[in-house]
N, C-alpha and C positions, 0 to 999 in steps of 0.2 A: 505901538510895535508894528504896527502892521503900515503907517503911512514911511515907517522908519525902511522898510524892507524896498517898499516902492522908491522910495528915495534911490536906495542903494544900487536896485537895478538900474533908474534912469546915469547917475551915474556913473554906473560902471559901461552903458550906451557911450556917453561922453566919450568917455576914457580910450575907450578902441577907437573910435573915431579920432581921434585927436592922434593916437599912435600911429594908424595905417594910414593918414593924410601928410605924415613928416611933420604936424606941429608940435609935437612932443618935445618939452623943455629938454630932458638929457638926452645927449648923444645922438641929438634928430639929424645932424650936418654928415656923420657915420654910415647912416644907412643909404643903402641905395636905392634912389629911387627907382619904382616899377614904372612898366609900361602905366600907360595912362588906362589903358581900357583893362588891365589889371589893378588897376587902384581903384576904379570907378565901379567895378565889379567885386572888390573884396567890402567897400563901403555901402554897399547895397544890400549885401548879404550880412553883414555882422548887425547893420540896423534895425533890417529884419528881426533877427534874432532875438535882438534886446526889447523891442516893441511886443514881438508873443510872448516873451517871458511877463516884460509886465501885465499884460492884457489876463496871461494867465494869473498873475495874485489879484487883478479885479476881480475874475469869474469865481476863485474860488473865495475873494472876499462876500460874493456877493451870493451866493449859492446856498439854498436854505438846506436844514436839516429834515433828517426823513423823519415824517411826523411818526409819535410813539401812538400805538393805538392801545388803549386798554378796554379788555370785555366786560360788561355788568356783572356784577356779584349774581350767580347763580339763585335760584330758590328749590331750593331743595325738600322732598318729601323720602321719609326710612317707611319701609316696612319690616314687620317682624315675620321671618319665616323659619323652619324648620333647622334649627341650629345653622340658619344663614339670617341675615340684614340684604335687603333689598334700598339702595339708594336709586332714587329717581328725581329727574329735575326736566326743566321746559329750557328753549334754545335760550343762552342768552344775546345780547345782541353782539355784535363782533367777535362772538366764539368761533374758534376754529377746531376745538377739540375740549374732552374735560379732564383733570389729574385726579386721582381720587388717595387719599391717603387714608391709614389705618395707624390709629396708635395702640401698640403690640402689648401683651403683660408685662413686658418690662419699664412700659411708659415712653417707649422711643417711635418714633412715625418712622412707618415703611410705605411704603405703592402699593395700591390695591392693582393700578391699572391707569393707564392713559387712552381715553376711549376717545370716537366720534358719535358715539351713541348716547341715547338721554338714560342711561339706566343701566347700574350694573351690579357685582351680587358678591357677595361673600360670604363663605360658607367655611365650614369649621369651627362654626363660632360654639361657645358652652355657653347652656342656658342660665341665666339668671345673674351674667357678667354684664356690665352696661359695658358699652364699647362706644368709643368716639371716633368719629370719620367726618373729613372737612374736604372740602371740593373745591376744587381753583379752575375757572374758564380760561382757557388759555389762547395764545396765536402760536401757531407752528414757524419754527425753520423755513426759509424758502427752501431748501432741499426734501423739508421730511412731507412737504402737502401735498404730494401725492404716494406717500409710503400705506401701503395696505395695512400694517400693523405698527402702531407706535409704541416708542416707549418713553420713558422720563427724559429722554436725551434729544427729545423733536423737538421738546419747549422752547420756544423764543425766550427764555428768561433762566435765572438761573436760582439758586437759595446760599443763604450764608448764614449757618447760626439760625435757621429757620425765618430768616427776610427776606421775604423774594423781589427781584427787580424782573424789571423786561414787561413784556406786553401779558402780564398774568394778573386778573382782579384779584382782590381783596376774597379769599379764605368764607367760604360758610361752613358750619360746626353744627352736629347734627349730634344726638345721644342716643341711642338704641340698643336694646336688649332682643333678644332672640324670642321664639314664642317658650314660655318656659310651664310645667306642671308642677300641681300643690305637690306641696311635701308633707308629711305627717312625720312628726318626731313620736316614738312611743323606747320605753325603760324595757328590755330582756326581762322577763321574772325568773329564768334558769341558767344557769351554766350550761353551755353547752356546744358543739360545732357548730357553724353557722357558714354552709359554702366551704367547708373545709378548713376555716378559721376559729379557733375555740375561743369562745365569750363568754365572759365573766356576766354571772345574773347583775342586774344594777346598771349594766352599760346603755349608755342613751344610744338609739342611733336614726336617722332618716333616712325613711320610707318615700319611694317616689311611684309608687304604683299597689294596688288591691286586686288580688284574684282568688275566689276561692278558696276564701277564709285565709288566705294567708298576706302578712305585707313584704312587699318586696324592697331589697336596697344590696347597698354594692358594700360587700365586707371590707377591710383594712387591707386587702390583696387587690381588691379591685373585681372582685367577684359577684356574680349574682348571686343573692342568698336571700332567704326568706323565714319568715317566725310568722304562726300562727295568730290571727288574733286573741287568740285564749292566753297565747302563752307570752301576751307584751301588756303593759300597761300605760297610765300616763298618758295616752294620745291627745296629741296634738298639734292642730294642721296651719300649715302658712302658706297663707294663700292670698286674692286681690281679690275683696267681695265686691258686687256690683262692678265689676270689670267690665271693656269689652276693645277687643283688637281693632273694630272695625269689618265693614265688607272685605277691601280691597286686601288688607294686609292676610284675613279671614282666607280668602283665596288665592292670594299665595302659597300660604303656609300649608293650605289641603293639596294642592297640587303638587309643592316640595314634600307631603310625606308620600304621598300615593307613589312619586315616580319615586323613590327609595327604595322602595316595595315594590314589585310590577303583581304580584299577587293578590294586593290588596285591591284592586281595583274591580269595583262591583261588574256583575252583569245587568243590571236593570239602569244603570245612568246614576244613581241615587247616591250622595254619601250625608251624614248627619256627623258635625263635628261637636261634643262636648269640652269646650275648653276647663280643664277640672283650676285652673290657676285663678281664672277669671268668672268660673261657672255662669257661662254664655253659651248659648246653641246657637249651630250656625246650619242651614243647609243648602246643598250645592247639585246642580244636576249638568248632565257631561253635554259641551257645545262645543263642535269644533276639536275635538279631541281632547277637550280642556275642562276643566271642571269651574265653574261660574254661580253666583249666589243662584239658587232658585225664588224667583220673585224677589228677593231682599229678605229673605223669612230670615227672624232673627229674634234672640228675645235672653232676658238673664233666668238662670233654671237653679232649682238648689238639688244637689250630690247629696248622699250622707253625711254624716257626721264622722269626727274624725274616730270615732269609736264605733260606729256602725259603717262603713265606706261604703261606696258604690263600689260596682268594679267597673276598671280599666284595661285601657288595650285595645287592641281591635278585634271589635265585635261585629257581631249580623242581625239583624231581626230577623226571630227564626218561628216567633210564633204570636198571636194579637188576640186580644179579647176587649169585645166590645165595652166591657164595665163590669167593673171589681171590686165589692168592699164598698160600695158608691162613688167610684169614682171612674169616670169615663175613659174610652182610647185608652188600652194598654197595648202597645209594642214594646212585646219583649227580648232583650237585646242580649242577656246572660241568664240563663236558667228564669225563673219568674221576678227576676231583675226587670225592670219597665220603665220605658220613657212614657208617663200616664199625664194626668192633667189635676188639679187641688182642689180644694174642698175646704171650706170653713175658712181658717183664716191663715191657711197656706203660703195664700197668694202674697201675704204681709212678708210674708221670708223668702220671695224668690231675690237670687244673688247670692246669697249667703246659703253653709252648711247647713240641712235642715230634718232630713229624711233617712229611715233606715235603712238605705242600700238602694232605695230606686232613684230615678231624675225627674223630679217634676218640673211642670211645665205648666204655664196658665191655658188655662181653659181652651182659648183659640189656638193658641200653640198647637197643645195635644192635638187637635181637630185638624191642622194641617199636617203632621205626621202621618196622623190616619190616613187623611187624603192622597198624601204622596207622595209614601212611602210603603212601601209592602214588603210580602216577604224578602229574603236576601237581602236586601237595603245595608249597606257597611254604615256601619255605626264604630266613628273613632273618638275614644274615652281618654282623653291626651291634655 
């Protein structure tokens, strides 16, 4: 096709030349011939013509395509924070920006965000839903690469049916759940209001928190309400034994609750987080306006049982004793509730549900509580 088209031009070269010189087979004897220095002048210019027309299907025969660039698949690391997911990744090579998508309750993908940044956060999430979120390196628009804020509409590429073309890698797929707390299921033994909702004795329901003797959970209205331990039975807790978040996710999630809260935030630098889902202690001291592991102290602890609970919330150490009962380092965090340290063969059940209402803690554990942590120290039972 293409030598067919060059053809055509040289040709149609021909053709006017042979016209404006009077050798043209029909009707050539007809016309009048011009001035000479008008003929010499109309066959200079129409040649012209026909020579850059062809020259132009050389150049654009010969004219490469603008190469496609596409960026490396992302690698991606989630962390679990405070009814938010933190996604974070490193540059990848020929990225110009990242897409971040979320697939919704109904199972359909929406946009978290189109960032230039390595790390971004979504929040709103409900604990103990897995959520999937997939990340695509992209090349911008030459228009949008200097736009201060992007959107889905900068991408060099575009999706059909969820297949993307244009300068966008290949999708990385991440699965993450929120930081989430045990649950204890216990049976009503009465009939009776509950948060202003009246409950039938025999009704199951789940418990997501213990305080003072009583379990808390959200009635069929969506209310806070609470029953006694005396007055439920049946307990029984769902939870991740030998769990643990991690540092980094660890401190996330203390710093997305604290700023939640602006009241919760200790005066002495100190926070101690008992994850009750994972039954892990995590402690954190304030750097930087920010709260950060302390030394890496970390370790798996056992809560009560789902029939003796600890309690939860946020609490203080409000009072300490040196050793109790023989057992060392008591900081105590709720009435003679104590983060203390084991005895016998304790230490075999740390991770797991074990004790009647206090948190132990291995030996070295307790000893660095002691150390540093004192009074007021926030103690979040989460």
């Amino acid at each position: 096709m293409k030598k067919m088209k060059k053809m055509m031009c040289i040709l149609t070269a021909v053709a006017m030349l042979f016209t404006m010189t009077g050798l043209g087979v029909f009707a050539a004897e007809e016309v009048e011939s011009p001035a000479e220095d008008q003929v010499v002048g109309t066959q200079d210019s129409d040649l012209e013509s026909a020579v850059v027309e062809v020259q132009d299907v050389d150049a654009a025969e010969n004219e490469s395509p603008k190469p496609v660039i596409i960026p490396d698949k992302p690698v991606v690391t989630a962390l679990s924070g405070f009814h938010s997911v933190k996604l974070k990744w490193n540059k990848s090579n020929n990225a110009e920006a990242y897409n971040i998508g979320f697939r919704n309750a109904n199972g359909k993908w929406e946009s978290v965000g189109v960032t230039r940044n390595l790390e971004i956060e979504k929040k709103g999430l409900k604990a103990r839903n897995n959520y999937k979120f997939r990340v695509f390196a992209v090349r911008l628009k030459e228009a949008s690469k200097n736009k201060a804020n992007l959107t889905y509409h900068d991408i060099n590429g575009e999706t059909t049916n969820g297949v993307w073309t244009g300068e966008v890698s290949e999708p990385t797929y991440v699965d993450k759940q929120c930081v989430a707390r045990m649950e204890i299921a216990v049976t009503l033994k009465k009939t009776r209001t509950y948060g202003g909702v009246k409950m039938k004795a025999g009704t199951r329901v789940i418990t997501d928190g213990y305080s003072a003797g009583n379990y808390y959970f959200d009635n069929p209205r969506g209310k806070r309400a609470y029953v006694a331990r005396i007055a439920a039975r049946g307990a029984r807790a769902d939870y991740q034994p030998n769990g643990d978040y991690g540092l980094e996710s660890a401190e996330f999630f203390i710093n997305d609750y604290l700023n939640s809260n602006k009241s919760l935030k200790p005066k002495n630098g100190r926070v101690i987080w008992v994850s009750t889902y994972t039954q892990h202690l995590y402690m954190f001291k304030e750097e930087g306006g920010k709260y950060v592991s302390l030394n890496g102290y970390n370790w798996p602890v056992s809560m009560g049982k789902a029939t003796t609970p600890s309690p939860t919330g946020n609490k203080m150490i409000k009072k300490r004793i040196s050793a109790r009962h023989g057992i060392k380092f008591w900081s105590c965090y709720s009435g003679m509730n104590a983060l203390h340290g084991v005895k016998g063969s304790w230490g075999k059940k740390l991770g797991r549900l074990a004790s009647h209402g206090c948190i132990r803690n291995p030996k070295d554990g307790a000893a660095k509580i002691w150390q540093n942590c004192k009074k007021g120290t926030r103690v979040i039972v989460y």
